[in-house]
C-alpha distance (Angstrom), angle and dihedral (degrees) to the residues before:
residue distance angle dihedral
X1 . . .
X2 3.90 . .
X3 3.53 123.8 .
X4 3.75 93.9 -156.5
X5 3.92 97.2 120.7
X6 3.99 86.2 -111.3
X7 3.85 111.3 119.7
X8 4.33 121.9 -140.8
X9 3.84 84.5 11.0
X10 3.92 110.3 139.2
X11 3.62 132.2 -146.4
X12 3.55 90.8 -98.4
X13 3.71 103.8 51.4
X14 3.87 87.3 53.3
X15 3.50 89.8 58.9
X16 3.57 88.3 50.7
X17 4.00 96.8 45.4
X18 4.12 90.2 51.2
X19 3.45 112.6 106.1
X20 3.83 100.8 -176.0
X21 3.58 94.5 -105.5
X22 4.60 119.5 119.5
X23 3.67 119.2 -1.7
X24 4.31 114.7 -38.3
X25 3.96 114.6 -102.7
X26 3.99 109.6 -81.1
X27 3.73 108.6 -112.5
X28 4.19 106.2 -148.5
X29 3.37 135.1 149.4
X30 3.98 121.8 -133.0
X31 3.91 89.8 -88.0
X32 3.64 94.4 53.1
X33 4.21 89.0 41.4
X34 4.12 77.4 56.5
X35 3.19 88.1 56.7
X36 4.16 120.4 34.8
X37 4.22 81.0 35.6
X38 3.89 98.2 46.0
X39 3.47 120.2 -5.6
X40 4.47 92.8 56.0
X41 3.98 96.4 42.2
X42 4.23 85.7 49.8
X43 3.67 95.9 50.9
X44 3.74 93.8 41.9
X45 4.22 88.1 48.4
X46 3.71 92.1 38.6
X47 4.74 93.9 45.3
X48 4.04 80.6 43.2
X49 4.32 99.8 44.2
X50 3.86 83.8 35.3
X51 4.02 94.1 50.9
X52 3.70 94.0 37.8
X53 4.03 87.4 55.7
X54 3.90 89.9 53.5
X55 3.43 94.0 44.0
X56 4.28 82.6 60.8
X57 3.65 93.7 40.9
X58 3.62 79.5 55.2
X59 3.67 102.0 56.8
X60 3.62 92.4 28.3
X61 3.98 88.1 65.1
X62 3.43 91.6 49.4
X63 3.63 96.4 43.5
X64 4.17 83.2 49.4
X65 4.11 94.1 49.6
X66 3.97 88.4 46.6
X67 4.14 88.4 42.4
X68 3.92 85.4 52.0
X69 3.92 101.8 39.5
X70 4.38 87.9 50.0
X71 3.89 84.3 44.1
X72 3.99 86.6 56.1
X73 3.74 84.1 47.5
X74 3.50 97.9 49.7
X75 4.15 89.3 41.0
X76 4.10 95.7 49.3
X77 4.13 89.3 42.5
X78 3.80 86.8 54.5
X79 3.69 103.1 44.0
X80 3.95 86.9 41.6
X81 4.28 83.6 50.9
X82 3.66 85.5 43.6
X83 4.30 101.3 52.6
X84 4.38 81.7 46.9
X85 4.03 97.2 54.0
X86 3.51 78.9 45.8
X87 3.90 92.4 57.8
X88 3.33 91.5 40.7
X89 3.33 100.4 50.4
X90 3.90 83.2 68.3
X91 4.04 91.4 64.7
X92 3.25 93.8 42.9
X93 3.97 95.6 52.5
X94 4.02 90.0 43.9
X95 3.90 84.5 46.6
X96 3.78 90.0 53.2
X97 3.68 93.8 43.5
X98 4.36 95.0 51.0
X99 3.91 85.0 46.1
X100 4.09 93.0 56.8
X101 4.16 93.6 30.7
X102 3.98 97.7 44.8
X103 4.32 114.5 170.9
X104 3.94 90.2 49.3
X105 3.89 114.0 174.8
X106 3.24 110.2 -106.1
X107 3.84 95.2 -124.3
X108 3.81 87.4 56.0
X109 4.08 85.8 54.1
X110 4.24 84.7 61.1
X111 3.60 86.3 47.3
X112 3.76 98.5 51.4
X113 4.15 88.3 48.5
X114 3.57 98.6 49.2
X115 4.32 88.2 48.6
X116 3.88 81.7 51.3
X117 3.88 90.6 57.6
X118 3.68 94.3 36.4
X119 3.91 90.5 51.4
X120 4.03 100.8 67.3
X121 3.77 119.2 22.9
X122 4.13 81.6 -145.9
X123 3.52 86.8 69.0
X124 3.77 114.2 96.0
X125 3.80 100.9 176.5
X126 3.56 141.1 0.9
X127 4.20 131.3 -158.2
X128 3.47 142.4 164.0
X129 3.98 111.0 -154.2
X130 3.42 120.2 -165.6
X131 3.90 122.9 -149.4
X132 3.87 109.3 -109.9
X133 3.78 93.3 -126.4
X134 4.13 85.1 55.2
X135 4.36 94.9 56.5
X136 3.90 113.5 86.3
X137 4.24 86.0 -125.2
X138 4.39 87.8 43.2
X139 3.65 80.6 -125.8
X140 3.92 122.7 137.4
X141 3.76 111.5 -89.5
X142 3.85 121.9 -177.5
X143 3.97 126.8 143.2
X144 3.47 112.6 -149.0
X145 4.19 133.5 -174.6
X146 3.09 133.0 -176.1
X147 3.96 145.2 175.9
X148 3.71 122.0 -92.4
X149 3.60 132.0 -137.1
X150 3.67 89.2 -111.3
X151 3.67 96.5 51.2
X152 3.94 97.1 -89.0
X153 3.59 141.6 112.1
X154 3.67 129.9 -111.8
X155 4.13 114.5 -168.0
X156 4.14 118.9 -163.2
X157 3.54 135.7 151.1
X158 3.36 111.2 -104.9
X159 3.55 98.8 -164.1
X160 3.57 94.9 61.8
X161 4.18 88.7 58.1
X162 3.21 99.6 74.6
X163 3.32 91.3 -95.0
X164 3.93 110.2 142.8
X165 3.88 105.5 -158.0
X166 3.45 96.5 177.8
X167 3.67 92.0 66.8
X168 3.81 122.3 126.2
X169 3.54 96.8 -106.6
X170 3.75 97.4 50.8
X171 3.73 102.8 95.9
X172 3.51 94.4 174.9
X173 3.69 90.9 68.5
X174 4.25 100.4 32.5
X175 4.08 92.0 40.7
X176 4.00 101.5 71.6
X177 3.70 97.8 30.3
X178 3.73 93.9 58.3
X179 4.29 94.1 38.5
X180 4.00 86.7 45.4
X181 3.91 83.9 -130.6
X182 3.89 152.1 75.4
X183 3.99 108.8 -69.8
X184 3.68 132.5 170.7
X185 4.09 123.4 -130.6
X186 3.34 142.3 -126.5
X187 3.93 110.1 -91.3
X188 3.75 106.5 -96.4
X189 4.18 145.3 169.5
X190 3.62 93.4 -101.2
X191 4.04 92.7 -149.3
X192 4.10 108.9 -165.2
X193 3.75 105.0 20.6
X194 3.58 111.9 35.3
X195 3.58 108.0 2.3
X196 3.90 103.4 -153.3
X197 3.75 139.9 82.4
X198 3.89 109.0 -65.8
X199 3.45 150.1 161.0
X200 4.19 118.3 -151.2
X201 3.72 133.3 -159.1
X202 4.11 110.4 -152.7
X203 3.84 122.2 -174.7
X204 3.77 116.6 -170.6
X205 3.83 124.0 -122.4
X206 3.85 108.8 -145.5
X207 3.98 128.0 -166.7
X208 4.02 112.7 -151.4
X209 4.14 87.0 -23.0
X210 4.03 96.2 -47.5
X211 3.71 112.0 107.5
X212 3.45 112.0 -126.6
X213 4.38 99.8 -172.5
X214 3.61 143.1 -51.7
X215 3.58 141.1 -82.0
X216 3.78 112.2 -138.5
X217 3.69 135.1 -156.1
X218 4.32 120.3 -172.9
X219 3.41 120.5 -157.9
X220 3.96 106.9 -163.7
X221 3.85 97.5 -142.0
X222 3.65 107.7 -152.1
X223 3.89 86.7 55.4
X224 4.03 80.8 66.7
X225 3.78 86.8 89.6
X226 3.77 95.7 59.2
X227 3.95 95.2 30.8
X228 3.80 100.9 45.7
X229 3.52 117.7 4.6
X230 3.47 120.3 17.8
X231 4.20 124.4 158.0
X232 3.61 81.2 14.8
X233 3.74 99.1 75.2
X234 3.39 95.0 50.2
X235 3.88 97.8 43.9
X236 4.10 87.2 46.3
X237 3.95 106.1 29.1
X238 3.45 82.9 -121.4
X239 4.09 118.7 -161.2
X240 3.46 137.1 175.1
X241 3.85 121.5 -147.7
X242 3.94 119.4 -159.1
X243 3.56 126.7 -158.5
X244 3.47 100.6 -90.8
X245 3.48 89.6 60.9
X246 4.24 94.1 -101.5
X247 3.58 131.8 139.4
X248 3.67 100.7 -102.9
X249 3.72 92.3 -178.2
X250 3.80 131.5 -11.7
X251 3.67 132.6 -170.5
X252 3.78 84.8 -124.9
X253 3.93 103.9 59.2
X254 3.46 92.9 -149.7
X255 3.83 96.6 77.4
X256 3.88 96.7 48.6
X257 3.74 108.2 128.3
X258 4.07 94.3 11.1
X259 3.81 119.4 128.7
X260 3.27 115.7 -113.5
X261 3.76 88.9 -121.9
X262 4.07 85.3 65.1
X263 3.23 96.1 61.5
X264 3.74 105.6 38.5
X265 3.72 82.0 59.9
X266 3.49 101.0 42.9
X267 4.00 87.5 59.3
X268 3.54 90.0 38.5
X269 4.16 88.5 -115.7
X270 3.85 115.1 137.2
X271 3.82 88.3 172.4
X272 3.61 86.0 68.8
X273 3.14 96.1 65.0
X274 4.15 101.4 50.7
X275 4.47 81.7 39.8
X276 4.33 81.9 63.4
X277 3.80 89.5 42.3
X278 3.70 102.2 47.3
X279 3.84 88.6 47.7
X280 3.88 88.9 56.6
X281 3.83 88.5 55.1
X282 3.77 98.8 41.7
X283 3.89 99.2 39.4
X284 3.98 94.5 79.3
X285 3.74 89.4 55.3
X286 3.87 95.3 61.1
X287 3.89 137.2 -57.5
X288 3.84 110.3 -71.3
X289 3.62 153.4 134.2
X290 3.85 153.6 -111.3
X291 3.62 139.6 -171.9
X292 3.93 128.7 -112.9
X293 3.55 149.2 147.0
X294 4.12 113.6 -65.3
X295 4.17 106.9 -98.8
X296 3.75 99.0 -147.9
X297 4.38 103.3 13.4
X298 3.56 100.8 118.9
X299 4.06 88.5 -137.6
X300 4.01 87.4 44.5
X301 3.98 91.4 -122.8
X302 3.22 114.3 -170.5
X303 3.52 126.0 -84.4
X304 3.79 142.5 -159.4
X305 3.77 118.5 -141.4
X306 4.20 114.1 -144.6
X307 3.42 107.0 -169.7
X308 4.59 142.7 175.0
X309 3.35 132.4 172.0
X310 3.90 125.6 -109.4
X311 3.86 98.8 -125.6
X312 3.76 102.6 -153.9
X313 3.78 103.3 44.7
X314 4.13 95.4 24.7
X315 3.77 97.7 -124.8
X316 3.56 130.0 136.0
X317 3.61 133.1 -105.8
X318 3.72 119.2 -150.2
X319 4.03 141.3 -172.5
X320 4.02 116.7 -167.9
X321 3.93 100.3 -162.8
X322 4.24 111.5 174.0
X323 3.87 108.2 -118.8
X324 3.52 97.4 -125.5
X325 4.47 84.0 69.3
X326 3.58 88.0 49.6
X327 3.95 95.2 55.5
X328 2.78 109.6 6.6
X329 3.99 89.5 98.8
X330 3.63 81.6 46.0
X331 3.71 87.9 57.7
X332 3.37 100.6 46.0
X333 3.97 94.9 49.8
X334 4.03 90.0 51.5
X335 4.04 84.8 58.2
X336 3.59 96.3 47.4
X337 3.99 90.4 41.0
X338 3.65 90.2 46.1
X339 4.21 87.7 57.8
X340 3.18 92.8 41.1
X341 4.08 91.2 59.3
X342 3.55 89.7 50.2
X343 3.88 98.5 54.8
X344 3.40 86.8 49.7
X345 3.31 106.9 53.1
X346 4.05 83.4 48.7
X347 3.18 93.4 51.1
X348 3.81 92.5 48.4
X349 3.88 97.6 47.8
X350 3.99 96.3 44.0
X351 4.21 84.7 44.5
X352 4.27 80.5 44.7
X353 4.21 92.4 55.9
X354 3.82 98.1 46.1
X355 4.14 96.0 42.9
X356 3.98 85.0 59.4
X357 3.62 97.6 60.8
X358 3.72 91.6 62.4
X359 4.03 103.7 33.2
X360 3.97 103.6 86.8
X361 3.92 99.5 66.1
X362 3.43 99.6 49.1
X363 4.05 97.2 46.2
X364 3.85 94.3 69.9
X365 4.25 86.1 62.7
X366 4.07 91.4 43.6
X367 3.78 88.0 50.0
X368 3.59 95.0 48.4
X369 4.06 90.0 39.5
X370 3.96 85.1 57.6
X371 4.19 99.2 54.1
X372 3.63 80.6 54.8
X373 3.25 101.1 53.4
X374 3.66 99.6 35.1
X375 4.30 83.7 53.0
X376 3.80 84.1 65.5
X377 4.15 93.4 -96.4
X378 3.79 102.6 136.1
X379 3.68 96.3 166.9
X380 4.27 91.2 94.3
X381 3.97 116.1 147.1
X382 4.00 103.8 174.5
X383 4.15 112.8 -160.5
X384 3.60 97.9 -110.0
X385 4.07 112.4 -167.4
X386 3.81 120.5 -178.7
X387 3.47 135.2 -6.3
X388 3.98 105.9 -77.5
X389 3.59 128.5 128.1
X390 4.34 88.0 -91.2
X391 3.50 92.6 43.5
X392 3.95 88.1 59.9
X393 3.90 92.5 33.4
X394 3.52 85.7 53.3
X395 3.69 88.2 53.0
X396 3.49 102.3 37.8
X397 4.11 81.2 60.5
X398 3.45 96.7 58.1
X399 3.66 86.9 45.4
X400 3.53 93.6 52.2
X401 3.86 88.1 51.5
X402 4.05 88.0 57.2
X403 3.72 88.4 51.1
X404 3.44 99.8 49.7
X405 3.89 82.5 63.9
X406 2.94 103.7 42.5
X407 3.72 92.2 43.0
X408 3.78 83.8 58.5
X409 3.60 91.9 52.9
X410 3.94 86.8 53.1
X411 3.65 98.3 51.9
X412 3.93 80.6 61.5
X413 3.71 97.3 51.3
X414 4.04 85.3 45.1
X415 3.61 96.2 53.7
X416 3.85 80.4 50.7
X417 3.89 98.7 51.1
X418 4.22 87.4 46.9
X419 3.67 86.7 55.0
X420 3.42 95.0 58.8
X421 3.65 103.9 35.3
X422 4.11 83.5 58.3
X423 3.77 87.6 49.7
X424 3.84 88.9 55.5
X425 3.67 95.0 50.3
X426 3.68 91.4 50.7
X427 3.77 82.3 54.9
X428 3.60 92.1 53.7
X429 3.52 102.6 45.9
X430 3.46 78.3 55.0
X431 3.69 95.7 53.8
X432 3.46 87.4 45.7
X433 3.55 105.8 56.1
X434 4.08 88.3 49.7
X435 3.57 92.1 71.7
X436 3.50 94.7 58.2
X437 3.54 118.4 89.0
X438 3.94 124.5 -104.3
X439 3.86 103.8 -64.3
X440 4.19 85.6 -134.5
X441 4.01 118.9 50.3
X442 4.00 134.6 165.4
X443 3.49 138.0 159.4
X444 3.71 107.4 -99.1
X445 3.63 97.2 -176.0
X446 3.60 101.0 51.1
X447 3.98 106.8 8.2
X448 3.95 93.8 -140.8
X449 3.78 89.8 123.0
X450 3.99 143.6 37.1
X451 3.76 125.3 179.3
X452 3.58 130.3 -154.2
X453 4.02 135.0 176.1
X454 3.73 148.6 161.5
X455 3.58 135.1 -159.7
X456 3.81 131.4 -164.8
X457 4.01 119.9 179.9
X458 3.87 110.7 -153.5
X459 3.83 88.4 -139.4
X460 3.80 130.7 13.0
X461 3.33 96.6 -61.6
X462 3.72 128.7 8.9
X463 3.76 144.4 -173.6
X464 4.07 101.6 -106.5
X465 3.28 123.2 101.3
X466 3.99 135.9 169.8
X467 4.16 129.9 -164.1
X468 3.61 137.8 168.0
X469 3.98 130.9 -170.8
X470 3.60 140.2 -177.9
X471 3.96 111.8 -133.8
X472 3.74 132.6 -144.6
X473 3.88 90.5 -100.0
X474 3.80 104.8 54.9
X475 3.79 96.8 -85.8
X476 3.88 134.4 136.1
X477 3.72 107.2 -149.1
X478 4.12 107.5 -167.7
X479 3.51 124.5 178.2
X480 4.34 130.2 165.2
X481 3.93 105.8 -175.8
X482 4.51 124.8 -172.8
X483 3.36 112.4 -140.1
X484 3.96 112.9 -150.9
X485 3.47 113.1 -119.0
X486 4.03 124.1 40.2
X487 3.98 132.8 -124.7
X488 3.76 130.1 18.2
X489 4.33 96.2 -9.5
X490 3.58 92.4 46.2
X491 4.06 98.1 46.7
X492 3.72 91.9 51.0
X493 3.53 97.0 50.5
X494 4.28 88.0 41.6
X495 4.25 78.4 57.1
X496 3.72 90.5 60.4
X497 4.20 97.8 31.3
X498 4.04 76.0 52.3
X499 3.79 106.2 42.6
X500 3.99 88.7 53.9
X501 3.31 104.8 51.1
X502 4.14 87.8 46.5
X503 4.55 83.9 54.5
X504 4.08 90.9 40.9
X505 4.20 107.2 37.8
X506 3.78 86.6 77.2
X507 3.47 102.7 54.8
X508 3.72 104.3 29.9
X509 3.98 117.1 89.1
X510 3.64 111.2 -136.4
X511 4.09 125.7 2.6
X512 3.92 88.6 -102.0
X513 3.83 83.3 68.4
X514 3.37 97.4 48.4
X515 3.94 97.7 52.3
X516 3.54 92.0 49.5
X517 3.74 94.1 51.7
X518 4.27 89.2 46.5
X519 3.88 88.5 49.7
X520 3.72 94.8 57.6
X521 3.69 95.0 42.2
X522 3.84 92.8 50.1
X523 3.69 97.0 43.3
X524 3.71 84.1 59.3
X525 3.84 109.2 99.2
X526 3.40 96.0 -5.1
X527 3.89 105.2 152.1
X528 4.13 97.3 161.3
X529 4.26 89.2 50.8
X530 3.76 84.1 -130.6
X531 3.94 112.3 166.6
X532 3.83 144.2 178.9
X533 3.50 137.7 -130.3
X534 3.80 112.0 -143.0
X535 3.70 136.7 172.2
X536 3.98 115.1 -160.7
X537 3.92 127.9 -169.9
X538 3.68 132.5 -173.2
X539 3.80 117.6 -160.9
X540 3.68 122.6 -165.0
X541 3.90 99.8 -145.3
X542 3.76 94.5 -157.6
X543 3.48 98.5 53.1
X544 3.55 110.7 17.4
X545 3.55 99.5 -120.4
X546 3.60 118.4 154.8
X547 3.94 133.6 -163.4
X548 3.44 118.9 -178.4
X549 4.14 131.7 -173.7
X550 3.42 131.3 -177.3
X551 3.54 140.6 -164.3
X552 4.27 106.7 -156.7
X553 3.81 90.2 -49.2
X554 3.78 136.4 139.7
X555 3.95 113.0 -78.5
X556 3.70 109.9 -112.3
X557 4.32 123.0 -116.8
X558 3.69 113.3 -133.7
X559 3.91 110.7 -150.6
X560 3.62 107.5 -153.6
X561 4.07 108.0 -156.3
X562 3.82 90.9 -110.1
X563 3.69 94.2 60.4
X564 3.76 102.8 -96.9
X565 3.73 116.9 139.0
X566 4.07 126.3 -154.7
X567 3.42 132.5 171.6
X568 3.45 120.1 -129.1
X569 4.17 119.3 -123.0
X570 3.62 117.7 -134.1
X571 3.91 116.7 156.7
X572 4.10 98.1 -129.1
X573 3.73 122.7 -124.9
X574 3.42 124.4 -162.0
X575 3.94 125.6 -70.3
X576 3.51 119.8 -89.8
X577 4.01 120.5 -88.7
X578 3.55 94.8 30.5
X579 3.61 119.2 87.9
X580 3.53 119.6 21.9
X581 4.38 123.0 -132.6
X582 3.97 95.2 15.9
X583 3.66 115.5 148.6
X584 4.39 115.8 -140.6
X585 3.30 110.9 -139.2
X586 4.08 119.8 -117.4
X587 3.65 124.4 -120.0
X588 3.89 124.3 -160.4
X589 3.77 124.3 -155.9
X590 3.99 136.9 155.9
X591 3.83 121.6 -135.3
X592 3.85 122.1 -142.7
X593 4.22 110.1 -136.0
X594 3.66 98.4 -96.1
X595 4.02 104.5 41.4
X596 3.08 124.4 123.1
X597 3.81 130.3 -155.3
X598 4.29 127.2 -141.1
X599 4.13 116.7 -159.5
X600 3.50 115.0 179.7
X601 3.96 138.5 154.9
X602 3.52 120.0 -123.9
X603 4.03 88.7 -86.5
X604 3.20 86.4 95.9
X605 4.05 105.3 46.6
X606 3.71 87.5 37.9
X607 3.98 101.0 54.1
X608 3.57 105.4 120.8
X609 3.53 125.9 -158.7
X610 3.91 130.6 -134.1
X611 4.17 89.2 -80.9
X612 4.00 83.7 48.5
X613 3.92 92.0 -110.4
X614 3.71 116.5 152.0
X615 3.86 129.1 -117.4
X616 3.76 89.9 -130.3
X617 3.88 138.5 -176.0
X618 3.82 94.4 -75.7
X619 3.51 96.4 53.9
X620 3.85 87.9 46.6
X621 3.82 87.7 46.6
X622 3.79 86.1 54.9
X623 3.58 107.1 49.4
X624 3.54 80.4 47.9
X625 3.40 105.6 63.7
X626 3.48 96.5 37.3
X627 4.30 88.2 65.8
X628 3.97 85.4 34.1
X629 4.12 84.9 123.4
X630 3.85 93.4 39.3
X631 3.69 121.4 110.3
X632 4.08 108.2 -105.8
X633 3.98 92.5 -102.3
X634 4.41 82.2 54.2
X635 3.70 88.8 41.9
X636 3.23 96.9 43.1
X637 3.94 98.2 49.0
X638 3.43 94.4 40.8
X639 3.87 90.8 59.8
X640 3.77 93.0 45.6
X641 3.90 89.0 48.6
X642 3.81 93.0 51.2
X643 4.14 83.9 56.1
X644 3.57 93.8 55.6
X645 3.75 92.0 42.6
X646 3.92 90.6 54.9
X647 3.75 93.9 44.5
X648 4.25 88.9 45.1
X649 3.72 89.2 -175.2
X650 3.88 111.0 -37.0
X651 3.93 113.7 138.6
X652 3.23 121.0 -80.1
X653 3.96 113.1 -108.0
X654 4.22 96.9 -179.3
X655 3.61 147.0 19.3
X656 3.36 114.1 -84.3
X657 4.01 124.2 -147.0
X658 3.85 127.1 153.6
X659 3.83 118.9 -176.5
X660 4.39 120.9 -168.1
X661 3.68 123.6 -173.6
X662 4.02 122.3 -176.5
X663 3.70 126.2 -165.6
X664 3.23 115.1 -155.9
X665 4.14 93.6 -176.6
X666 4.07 139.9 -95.6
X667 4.32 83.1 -42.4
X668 3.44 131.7 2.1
């Protein structure tokens, strides 16, 4: 057969018809039209889709290992910046403690020191030097201890050994005093006190702004190794680069506290030198890494260069890691991706040339098969003999004609199911709402409050919530809380958020208590890290007195009856489930009879309109003041209607909930 686009032309009138001119008609017979039409173009697509894919596994594992190795980086240089605020956290609390307890006895002063080194085993030495002009004598006054080799402690004043501290080469002295604040130096041989390679964190101690000494911390730095980092350094040839350009640490101890410059000559490398220096300039950008020459492999294999800064002290945390261990997976997958290809695509072409030979007689039936089932006839059974590639096509067909049923019959049952599941969540937005509180309160026995709130989920359910009680002791406690998240995960976790505060308000003295105790019950077993937001006030309705505490909420407007609007200060703490033990600052205030109060989450700044324009604080402020006279049910609608006015239809994004309170004083 020709395949010369002329139809009922025979072999031998296509011979006749060629001129000689372009390539001569192809002469193939349906099996090899299977395969130069179907069978080449899918192996070529397949070899190229499947080689482009290993090519990305490829760079994707060596994007991982780097990802990984700069994530070590970033880890150790944290941990490392971690263990030194940690030391120097003990200067600066000693430094605190001589500034508010001035005239110490001097024997309490080696006391303090020796706690200092007793208090981290990082810390090598401890000291408190005095400034001459601040000893009774104007001599130089500094106790100093120290470890022993032994494992003791040996105390002296250093100022008293000749040692002149306020030399220009002691930074440890000069550094604080002149940045009015804690600072870390360079590592140095500290020659008369402790006598090995250190670095020191010194806080100054002022009296009535004129600094009277220093309070010093040493960290020994070859005791870095068993104190901080341990296998690591060895497993990483892990270094540490200071600002001065000095080998703070080094997995080889032998270059702790040598210049960079030493060692570059020492192994004849001048690109070490620049590698330290360009680190130091990139490592407050980000953590990252470059590619040199290997410092120490004897065939200088190259090397890649993970690096992080040490926040507090600015130094530079580095991993050397060969390149052949950060590819060399990488490598190895490529060559067994690479064989893998090429079985397949034998396997595929040899499985190609013996599915031909049995294709044709079987097609007529599947073509047939097809008009049925495309006329709407799904009752198709094809005869399907053996196991071949048509015999399970031809089966998979009639199988697909028994889904198609069936999958109608599903679609039923699914329309079914969604039914229901929106019958339940009408249920539970019902549920939900009835633990609320009434939406509309007031104090019917002595008029000196009204409540008045409004809730609107952005889906069936949602994670706001509002409540308000009246205590034992003549308090209203008030809180409306945003839980992150929306729908189903945020409503259950606004039912527990919700249910404790309802069990702790009564027994909890001010609202600062109350948020702390909520915090560490919902950080307990909190796998998905969810959180809430939550503002809570307790009014004193004799006398007006208001505290408020807030955990990352919305600030609350206070509507005075003549109009004026103020917002309330409370310093935020964090939202609730997040960070175990953390206190929430109190805020006092004093209501005038007549003022109102407006809580709201940010559903209400945040509604956006349809051009995406937010409601805002001013337009808040003004629907505001113009109900500032209303009653809080007035007020309270008259805010929520200006919302929906703004928003005139555009899709919800949030949960909305707005909560007003008025005092109206000790009786109305």
């Amino acid at each position: 057969m020709v395949l010369d686009g002329s139809a009922g032309v025979t072999g031998d009138d296509s011979r006749r018809r060629y001129t000689g001119r372009g390539f001569p008609p192809m002469r193939l017979n349906l099996r090899g039209k299977i395969l130069a039409y179907v069978a080449l173009p899918v192996v070529l697509i397949l070899g190229g889709a499947e080689l482009y894919r290993v090519l990305q596994l490829y760079d994707g594992l060596k994007q991982a290992r780097i990802r990984d190795e700069t994530e070590r980086a970033t880890r150790e240089a944290s941990e490392l910046d971690a263990r030194l605020r940690e030391v120097a956290r003990i200067a600066k609390d000693t430094a605190m403690f001589l500034e508010l307890n001035p005239g110490i006895e001097r024997a309490r002063l080696f006391d303090l020191v020796r706690n200092n080194v007793r208090a981290d085993p990082l810390v090598y030495g401890a000291a408190i030097a005095f400034s001459p002009s601040a000893t009774p004598d104007g001599r130089r006054f500094a106790p100093y201890a120290s470890r022993t080799a032994d494992g003791g402690l040996r105390t002296m004043d250093i100022g008293s050994q000749g040692y002149d501290y306020t030399a220009p080469q002691w930074q440890w002295w000069h550094r604080p005093l002149e940045r009015r604040g804690g600072a870390w130096t360079d590592a140095y041989l500290d020659e008369g006190a402790g006598n090995i390679m250190m670095a020191t964190f010194s806080a100054p101690f002022p009296q009535q702004g004129v600094p009277l000494g220093v309070v010093t911390v040493d960290v020994a730095l070859p005791n870095l190794r068993k104190q901080v980092f341990d296998v690591e350094a060895e497993q990483h040839k892990m270094f540490v680069i200071g600002a001065d350009e000095r080998m703070v640490f080094a997995h080889d101890s032998a270059d702790i506290g040598t210049p960079l410059e030493a060692i570059a000559q020492k192994l004849g490398r001048p690109d070490i030198l620049e590698l330290g220096r360009r680190m130091l300039r990139m490592a407050p950008r980000g953590a990252g890494h470059t590619a040199a020459r290997g410092w120490d492999s004897p065939q200088q294999e190259e090397q890649l260069m993970f690096y992080a800064q040490v926040e507090s002290p600015k130094w530079v945390l580095g991993l050397r890691v060969d390149e052949s261990a950060v590819f060399g997976a990488a490598h190895a997958q490529l060559r067994r991706a690479a064989f893998a290809i090429s079985a397949a695509l034998f396997v595929i072409i040899v499985g190609l040339v013996s599915v031909t030979r049995r294709v044709t007689e079987p097609i007529a039936r599947l073509d047939a098969a097809a008009r049925r089932v495309a006329a709407g006839d799904m009752a198709v059974a094809l005869p399907a003999e053996g196991d071949d590639e048509i015999a399970r096509l031809s089966r998979t067909f009639t199988d697909m004609a028994r889904a198609l049923v069936e999958r109608e019959q599903a679609l039923v049952a699914e329309t079914a199911a969604r039914e229901k599941i929106e019958t339940e969540l009408a249920l539970a937005k019902e549920l939900q709402r009835s633990m609320l509180p009434p939406s509309e309160a007031h104090d019917a026995a002595f008029g000196r409050y009204d409540v008045a709130a409004a809730l609107e989920p952005a889906r069936a359910v949602g994670g706001d919530f509002f409540d308000y009680v009246v205590t034992a002791d003549g308090r209203l406690i008030f809180v409306v809380a945003d839980v992150s998240d929306k729908g189903v995960p945020a409503a259950l976790f606004m039912v527990r958020a919700h249910t404790l505060m309802r069990s702790l308000a009564p027994r909890l003295a001010s609202p600062s208590e109350l948020l702390a105790a909520m915090n560490d019950a919902l950080c307990a077993d909190n796998e998905r890290c969810m959180f809430v937001t939550l503002v809570c006030g307790a009014l004193e309705l004799a006398s007006g007195r208001l505290a408020l505490a807030s955990a990352g909420h919305e600030p609350c407007l206070r509507v005075r009856r003549d109009g004026a609007l103020v917002w309330l200060d409370v310093d935020n703490g964090p939202a609730l489930g997040l960070i175990e033990a953390t206190p929430y600052p109190l805020a006092e205030h004093r209501l005038e009879p007549g003022d109102a109060l407006i809580l709201y989450t940010d559903g209400i700044t945040e509604a956006f309109d349809a051009q995406k324009r937010a409601f805002g604080r001013e337009r808040l402020e003004a629907a505001a003041r113009d109900q500032a006279q209303a009653a809080a049910l007035e007020l309270c609608a008259g805010v929520f209607a200006s919302v929906r006015s703004f928003v005139a239809g555009a899709e919800q994004s949030d949960d909305i909930t707005l909560l007003v309170v008025r005092w109206h004083g000790a009786r109305a």
